[in-house]
C-alpha positions, -999 to +999 in steps of 0.1 A: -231+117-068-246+082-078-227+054-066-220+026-085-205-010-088-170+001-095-158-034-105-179-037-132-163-034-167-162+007-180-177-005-209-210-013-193-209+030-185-233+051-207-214+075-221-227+085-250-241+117-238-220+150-232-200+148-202-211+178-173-183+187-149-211+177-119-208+144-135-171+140-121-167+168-092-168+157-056-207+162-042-195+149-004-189+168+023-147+176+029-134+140+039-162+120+041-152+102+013-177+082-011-171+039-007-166+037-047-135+065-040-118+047-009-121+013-028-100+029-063-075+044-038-067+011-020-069-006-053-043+013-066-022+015-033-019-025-036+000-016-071-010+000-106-021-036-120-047-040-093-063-006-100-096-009-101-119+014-127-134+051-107-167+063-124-159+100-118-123+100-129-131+082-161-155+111-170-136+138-163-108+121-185-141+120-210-151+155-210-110+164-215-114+143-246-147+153-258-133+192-258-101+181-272-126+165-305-140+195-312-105+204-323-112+241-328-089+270-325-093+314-325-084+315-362-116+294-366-137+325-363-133+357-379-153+385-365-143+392-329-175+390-310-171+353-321-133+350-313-141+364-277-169+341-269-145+316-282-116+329-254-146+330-225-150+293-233-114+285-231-110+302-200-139+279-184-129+252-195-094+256-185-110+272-151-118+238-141-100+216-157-063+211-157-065+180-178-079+198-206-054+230-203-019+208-202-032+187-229-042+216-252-019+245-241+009+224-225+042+219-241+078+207-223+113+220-231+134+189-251+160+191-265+164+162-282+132+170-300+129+188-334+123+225-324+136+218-289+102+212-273+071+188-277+035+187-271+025+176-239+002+144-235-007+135-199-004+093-189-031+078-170-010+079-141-008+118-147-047+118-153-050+108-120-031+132-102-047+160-121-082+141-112-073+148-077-060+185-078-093+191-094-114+174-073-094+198-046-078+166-029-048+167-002-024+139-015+010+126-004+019+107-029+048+078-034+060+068-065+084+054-089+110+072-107+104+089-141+064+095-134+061+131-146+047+145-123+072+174-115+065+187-148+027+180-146+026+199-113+045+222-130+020+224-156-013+227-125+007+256-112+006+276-142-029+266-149-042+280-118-026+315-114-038+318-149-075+310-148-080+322-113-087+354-096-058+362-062-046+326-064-011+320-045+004+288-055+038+284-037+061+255-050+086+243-030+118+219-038+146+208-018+174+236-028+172+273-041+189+258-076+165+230-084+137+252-080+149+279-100+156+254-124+120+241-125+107+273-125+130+282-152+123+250-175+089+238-162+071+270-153+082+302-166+090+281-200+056+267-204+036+297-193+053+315-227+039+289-249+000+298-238-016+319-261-018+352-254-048+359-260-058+337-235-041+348-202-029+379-190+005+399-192+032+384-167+038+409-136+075+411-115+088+378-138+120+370-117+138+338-111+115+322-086+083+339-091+056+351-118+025+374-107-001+380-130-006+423-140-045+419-136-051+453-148-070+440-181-105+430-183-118+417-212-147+399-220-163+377-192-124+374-178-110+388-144-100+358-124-070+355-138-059+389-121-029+391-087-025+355-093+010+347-085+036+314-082+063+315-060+094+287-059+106+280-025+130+262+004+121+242+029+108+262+060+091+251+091+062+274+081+061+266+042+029+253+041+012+284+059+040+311+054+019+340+029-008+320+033-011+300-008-045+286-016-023+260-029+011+243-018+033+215-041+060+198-024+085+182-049+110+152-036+097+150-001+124+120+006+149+147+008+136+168+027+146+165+067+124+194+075+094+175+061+078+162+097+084+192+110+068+213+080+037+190+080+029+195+117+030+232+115+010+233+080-016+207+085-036+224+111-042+254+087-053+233+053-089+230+072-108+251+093-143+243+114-167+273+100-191+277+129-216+294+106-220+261+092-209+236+114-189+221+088-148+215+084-138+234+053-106+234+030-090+262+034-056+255+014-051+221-006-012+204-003-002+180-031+035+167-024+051+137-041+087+120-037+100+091-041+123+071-015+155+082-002+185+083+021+169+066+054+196+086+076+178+114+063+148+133+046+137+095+036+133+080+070+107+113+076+091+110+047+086+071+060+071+083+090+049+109+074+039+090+045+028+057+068+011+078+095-008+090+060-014+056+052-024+043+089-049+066+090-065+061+058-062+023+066-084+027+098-110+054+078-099+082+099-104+105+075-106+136+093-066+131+093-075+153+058-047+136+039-052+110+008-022+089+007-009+074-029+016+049-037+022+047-081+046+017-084+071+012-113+042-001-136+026+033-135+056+048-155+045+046-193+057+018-217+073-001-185+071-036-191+085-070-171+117-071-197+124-031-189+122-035-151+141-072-148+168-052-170+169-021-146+173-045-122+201-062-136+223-032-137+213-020-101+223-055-093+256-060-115+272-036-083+298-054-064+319-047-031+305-016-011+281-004-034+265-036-033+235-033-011+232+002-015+227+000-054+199-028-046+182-010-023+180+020-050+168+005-077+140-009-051+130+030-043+132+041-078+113+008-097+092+000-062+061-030-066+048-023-032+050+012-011+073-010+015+097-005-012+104+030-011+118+030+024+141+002+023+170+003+044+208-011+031+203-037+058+203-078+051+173-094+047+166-130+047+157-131+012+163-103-012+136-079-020+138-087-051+124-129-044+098-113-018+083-092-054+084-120-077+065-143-048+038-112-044+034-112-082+032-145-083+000-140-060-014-109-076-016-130-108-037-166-094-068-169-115-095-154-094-107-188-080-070-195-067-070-161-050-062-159-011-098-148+007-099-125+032-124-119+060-129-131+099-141-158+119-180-159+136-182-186+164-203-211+168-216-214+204-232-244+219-264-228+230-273-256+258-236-249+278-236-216+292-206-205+307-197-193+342-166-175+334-188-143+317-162-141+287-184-156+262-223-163+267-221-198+257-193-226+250-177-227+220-181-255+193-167-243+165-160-214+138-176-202+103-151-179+080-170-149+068-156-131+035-148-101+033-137-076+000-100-074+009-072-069+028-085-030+039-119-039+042-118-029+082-138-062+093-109-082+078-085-100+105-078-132+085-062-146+052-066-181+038-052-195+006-069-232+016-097-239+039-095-276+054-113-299+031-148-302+041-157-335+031-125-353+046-117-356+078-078-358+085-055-361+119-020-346+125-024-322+096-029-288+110-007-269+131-012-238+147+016-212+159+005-179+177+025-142+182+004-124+207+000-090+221-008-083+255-020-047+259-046-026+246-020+001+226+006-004+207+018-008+169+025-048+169-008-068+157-014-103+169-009-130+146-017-167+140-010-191+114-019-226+105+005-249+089-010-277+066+018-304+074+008-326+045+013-301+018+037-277+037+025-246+032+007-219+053-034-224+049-042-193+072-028-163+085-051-138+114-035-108+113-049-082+132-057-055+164-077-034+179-081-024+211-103-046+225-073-071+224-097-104+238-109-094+202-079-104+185-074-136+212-110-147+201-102-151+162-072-172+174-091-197+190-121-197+161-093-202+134-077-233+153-112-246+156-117-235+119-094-262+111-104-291+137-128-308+122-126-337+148-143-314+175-114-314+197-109-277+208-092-265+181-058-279+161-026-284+183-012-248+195+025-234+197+027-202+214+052-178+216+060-177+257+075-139+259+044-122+259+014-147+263+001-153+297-027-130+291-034-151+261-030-187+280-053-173+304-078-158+281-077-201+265-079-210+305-106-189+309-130-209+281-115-239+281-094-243+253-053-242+265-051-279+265-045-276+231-015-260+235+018-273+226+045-280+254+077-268+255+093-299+260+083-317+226+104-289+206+138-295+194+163-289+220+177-257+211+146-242+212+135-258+249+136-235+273+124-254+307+125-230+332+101-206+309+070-229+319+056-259+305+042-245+277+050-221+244+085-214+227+104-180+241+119-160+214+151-146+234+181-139+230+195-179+236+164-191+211+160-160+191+188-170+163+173-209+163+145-195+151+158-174+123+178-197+114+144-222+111+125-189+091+157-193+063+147-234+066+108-228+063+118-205+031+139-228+013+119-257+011+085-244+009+088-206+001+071-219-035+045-232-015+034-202+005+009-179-010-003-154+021+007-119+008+014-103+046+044-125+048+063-113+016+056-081+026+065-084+059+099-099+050+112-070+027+117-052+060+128-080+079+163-073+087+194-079+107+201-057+138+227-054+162+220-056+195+241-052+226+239-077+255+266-060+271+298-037+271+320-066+255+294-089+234+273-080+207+252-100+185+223-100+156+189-106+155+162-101+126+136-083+135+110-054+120+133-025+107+113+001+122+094-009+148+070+020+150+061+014+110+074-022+102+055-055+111+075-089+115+044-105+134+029-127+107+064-135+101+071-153+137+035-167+139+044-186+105+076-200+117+060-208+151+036-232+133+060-246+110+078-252+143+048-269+159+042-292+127+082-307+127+077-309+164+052-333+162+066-355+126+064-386+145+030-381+140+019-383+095-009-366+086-035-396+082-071-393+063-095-408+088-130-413+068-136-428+032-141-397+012-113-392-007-114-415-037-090-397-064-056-424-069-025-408-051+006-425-054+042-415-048+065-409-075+096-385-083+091-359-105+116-332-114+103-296-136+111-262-134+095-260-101+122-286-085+146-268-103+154-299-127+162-318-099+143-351-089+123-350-060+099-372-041+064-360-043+025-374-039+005-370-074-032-376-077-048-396-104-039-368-133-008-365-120-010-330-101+013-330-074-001-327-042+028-321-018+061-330-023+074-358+002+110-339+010+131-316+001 
């Protein structure tokens, strides 16, 4: 399939011509997934605004339309050698394409609508999904309440046993009742509203299943014969058990057999044909849910759903599962006005209900997939501020965006170096852009590079969470603090396995921001976990930078840790919490580096034993296999490091700036009305704001 430039407008595409279904059907080979594809699948995993537009899906929701125009019907044609020609396009058509079946031949039971049922019309976010079944896709999808898509897989289901010869399509729900209900309303329903004369006579009908007779043949039509849908209970062997071509899971976030289901079923959706050499589908698995109970089927849908999401993140794609978050926006007609008013009576809850009724409303209206699996645990700001910050990012003007990419050195080619770590000495770094946050050369995030006409002392602060082995989930983490406009200029948030890796675009990012050629901006280091770290500086002579413990506040000295760093234990560890809530009250409006928003809505407070007769909190990730809180300490830590050193003001030291700044109060709907001190520039744009 031709690629293309995906983030060009659709209405620079030719379309004039008739749409072919090669035009939108998958030419790669099972999981080795075209760039354009990964790129509209991240795009829409980073929420339904951000979607970017998909060349093939567009056409196939093009050749849907372009049948549906010819708006022609059986009692168009009167002799029957016409009428069946007629039925043996239908049948094609609907053969291949679901969109154009449940838009034609799909109605839903209402009955709150004139006759008790109305005519089916799929949303984008349901041409998507049917996109994907088409395309013969495994998805695990995520999503908002209220989507659909139980009645549009409801819909797929009855398309398929009808168009297609032996097909087993095996539906399974969370209890006996709601999928007899389904199959009862959604199903068995439906199937009666399909013309007759365009699918076959319905075999052993019963409460949970419809077979297909298959005994008549007419006119270029058998594949519709021994088709059959069966509604089932969770089993460990569900997925394989009769052995469907395809499998739809409804609600997985109640399901607590879900892990266990997925690791005996997964093996047997592809097989390696040796005739070939190639991995081939042998069933496809669409499931979909949306957050639930963490005590139970939620908290394994968490786990199955991120493991999804991990691998897709690091392009293993031979895990053979695309995952898919739809976020409240993907609903149709939802608005801001709708979802602030949802959110008002989720919120209006008081006494015990309280936390619990926030955290629904977060898994039933989510903006980012964190929200689906939120816990009824306190966080340091509600979910609720984290989403209107991340909106507030998502919606910069494209030159105000954050830019991601990584750091390149910049050796001094006349210094070798003994040490054999790097070939020469370092002198300094160059930020290389990359497309976005799952672009996999991507480590770093900056909102504001350092002015490169200006050179300034005492304005940049560095503070470092590191990791120290070569596995594990954690990712290292640096930030930069800008002291003179208090808010975070940089964020490296990354890991692989080559961890020196991750210890290298450290360093480059504090030398990023030195301009003075000094070895890189002044260094606080979290003291726990980051010998290897302060040796790796040691090593190519860089640790003098480093920040010593004994500057820091006194609650947060820890002497006999070593001279350097800040320890995060259990005598510091509610100091600096305590300076997080600090850091987000005065400069939360300041601070525009996605990871840390996202990070916080799963930043919450624990109990942790210190012994038999003491117990006390701490805020850390809320599950540490899944959850990150990394980005949030290495913020902190440089916020840390720039109050440390306030004796010192941030002072321009060359001639280049030459706008007027002056101080002067202002007070607007950013101050909240109230008057506070700030620097403005000649136009009166305020720079920073002096205090709080």
């Amino acid at each position: 399939m031709e690629e293309i430039d995906v983030d060009l407008p659709f209405e620079k595409f030719e379309f004039d011509k008739k749409v072919e279904t090669d035009d939108w059907f998958p030419a790669h080979k099972p999981m080795e997934y075209p760039r354009s594809f990964v790129r509209w699948v991240n795009s829409m995993n980073k929420g339904w605004r951000n979607m970017i537009t998909y060349k093939p899906f567009e056409l196939y929701v093009k050749q849907a339309k372009q049948w549906l125009d010819e708006d022609d019907h059986i009692t168009n044609y009167s002799n029957t050698e016409d009428q069946e020609d007629y039925i043996v396009q239908e049948y094609k058509r609907c053969q291949i394409h679901s969109l154009y079946f449940a838009n034609k031949y799909g109605y839903l039971k209402e009955g709150d609508a004139s006759g008790g049922e109305v005519k089916y019309k799929a949303w984008k976010a349901q041409q998507i999904l049917l996109f994907l079944v088409d395309c013969g896709y495994n998805t695990m999808i995520g999503k908002a309440r209220q989507i659909g898509f139980t009645t549009t897989m409801g819909l797929v289901a009855m398309c398929k046993i009808s168009f297609k010869k032996s097909f087993f399509c095996k539906f399974i729900t969370h209890s006996r009742d709601k999928g007899e209900e389904i199959f009862r309303d959604k199903i068995r329903w439906g199937f009666g509203k399909i013309p007759e004369w365009l699918v076959e006579e319905p075999h052993n009908d019963s409460a949970s299943a419809l077979s297909m007779k298959g005994k008549t043949k007419k006119k270029g039509r058998t594949e519709g014969s021994h088709s059959r849908i069966q509604v089932d209970t969770p089993a460990v062997d569900a997925i394989n058990g009769g052995a469907p071509n395809l499998v739809l899971i409804d609600e997985i976030g109640l399901f607590e057999l879900f892990g266990k289901m997925m690791r005996e079923g997964r093996p047997t959706l592809f097989f390696f044909n040796p005739d070939n050499g190639q991995m081939e589908m042998r069933r496809q698995l669409v499931c979909w849910g949306t957050g639930g109970e963490m005590s139970k089927g939620g908290a394994v849908f968490e786990s199955e759903f991120k493991a999804a999401v991990e691998a897709w993140r690091t392009e293993n794609y031979k895990y053979g599962i695309i995952p898919l978050f739809f976020d409240a926006y993907a609903r149709q007609g939802m608005s801001k006005e709708i979802y602030e008013s949802e959110k008002k009576v989720y919120y209006s809850k008081s006494g015990v209900e309280s936390e619990s009724s926030k955290v629904q409303f977060h898994q039933h209206y989510p903006i980012t997939l964190e929200d689906m699996f939120l816990r009824t645990a306190k966080t340091i700001i509600p979910v609720a501020k984290c989403n209107s910050y991340l909106s507030k990012i998502y919606n910069l003007s494209p030159q105000d965006q954050p830019q991601y990419g990584y750091f390149e050195p910049i050796y001094n080619t006349t210094e070798p170096t003994p040490h054999g770590v790097l070939p020469y000495a370092l002198k300094g770094a160059n930020f290389i852009p990359t497309e976005g946050m799952e672009d996999e050369r991507t480590t770093t995030i900056i909102f504001k590079h350092p002015p490169n006409d200006e050179l300034w002392e005492y304005r940049y602060y560095q503070g470092t969470d590191p990791i120290n082995s070569e596995t594990g989930h954690s990712k290292m983490s640096a930030s930069i603090w800008d002291a003179y406009t208090n808010t975070c200029s940089s964020m490296v948030f990354w890991r692989v396995r080559d961890y020196k890796e991750c210890y290298l675009q450290c360093v480059l990012q504090g030398l990023y921001y030195d301009k003075n050629n000094e070895g890189g901006v002044k260094e606080l280091l979290e003291r726990n976990i980051g010998q290897l770290y302060y040796d790796f500086q040691e090593q190519i002579g860089v640790s003098r930078r480093l920040t010593a413990n004994s500057i820091l506040p006194p609650f947060l000295q820890t002497p006999t840790s070593g001279w350097w760093g800040i320890s995060n234990k259990t005598n510091t560890a509610g100091h600096i919490s305590n300076k997080i809530i600090e850091m987000i009250d005065a400069y939360a409006e300041n601070i525009y580096i996605p990871w840390f928003f996202l990070q916080l809505k799963t930043f919450v407070q624990k109990d942790l034993k210190g012994s038999a007769t003491h117990r006390q909190t701490r805020f850390q990730a809320a599950d540490l296999k899944y959850d990150y809180d990394d980005g949030i300490f290495s913020m902190v830590f440089a916020y840390i490091n720039a109050q440390s050193h306030s004796r010192y003001e941030p002072k321009l030291i060359n001639e280049a700036r030459k706008e007027t700044r002056k101080i002067k109060y202002v007070q607007n709907s950013e101050t909240g009305w109230k008057l506070r001190l700030a620097e403005v520039d000649g136009k009166g744009k305020i720079i920073r704001y002096i205090r709080k």
